[in-house]
N, C-alpha and C positions, 0 to 999 in steps of 0.2 A: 661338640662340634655341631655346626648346624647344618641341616640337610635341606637345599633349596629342591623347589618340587613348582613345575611348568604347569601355569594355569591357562588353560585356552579360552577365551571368552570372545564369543562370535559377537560383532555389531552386528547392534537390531537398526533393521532396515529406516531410514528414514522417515518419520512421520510427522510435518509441520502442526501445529497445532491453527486450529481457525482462526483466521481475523475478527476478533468477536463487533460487533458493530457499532460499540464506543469507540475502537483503534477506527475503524474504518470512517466513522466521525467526524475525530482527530484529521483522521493524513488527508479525509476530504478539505479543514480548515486550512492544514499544512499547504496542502496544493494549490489552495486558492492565493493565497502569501505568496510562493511559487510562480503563480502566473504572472501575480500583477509584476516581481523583479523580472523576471523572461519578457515582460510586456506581450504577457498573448492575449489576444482578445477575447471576446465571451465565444465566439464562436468558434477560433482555433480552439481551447477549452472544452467545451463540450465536445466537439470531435474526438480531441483525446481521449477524454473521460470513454467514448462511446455513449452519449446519452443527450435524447433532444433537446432543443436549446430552450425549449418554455422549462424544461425539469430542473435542466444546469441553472437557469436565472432563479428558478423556485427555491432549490437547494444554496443557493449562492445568497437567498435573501436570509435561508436561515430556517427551512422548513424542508430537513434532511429525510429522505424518505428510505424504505432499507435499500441496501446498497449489495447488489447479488455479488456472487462468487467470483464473476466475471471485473466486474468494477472494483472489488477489495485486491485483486492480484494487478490492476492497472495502477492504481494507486500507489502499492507497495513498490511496482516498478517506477514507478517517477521518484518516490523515496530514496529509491537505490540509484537512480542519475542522479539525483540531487549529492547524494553521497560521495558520490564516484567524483562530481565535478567541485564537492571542496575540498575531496582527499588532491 
């Protein structure tokens, strides 16, 4: 006969793993695709982003510079609108 026996196993607290700065690269090109269907301009754009508009046209031409913690979680949130409005 078998004898079942109760295993408690606590969830470990949530820990996301970092945006490494290829993803953040990425959803920077993503976003940029993003804009032009939204039709937002360079400078609604950088607004979003949070970041001046000579960096956003710099990075926009293709010369992405690192992208801090602040701007990798912006991004990921436009990601997830993006998500949200083709679910």
């Amino acid at each position: 006969m078998s004898v079942l026996s109760q295993i408690i196993v606590a969830p470990k607290p949530f820990s996301p793993d970092p945006i490494t700065d290829e993803e953040a690269g990425a959803m920077f090109r993503a976003a940029l695709n993003l804009f032009r269907l939204w039709e937002v301009t360079d400078d609604q754009a950088a607004i979003i982003l949070d970041l001046p508009r000579r960096t956003f046209a710099r990075w926009k031409a293709g010369e992405i510079g690192r992208i801090g913690r602040d701007g990798k979680a912006r991004l990921s949130n436009l990601m997830g609108i993006h998500k949200a409005l083709r679910i």
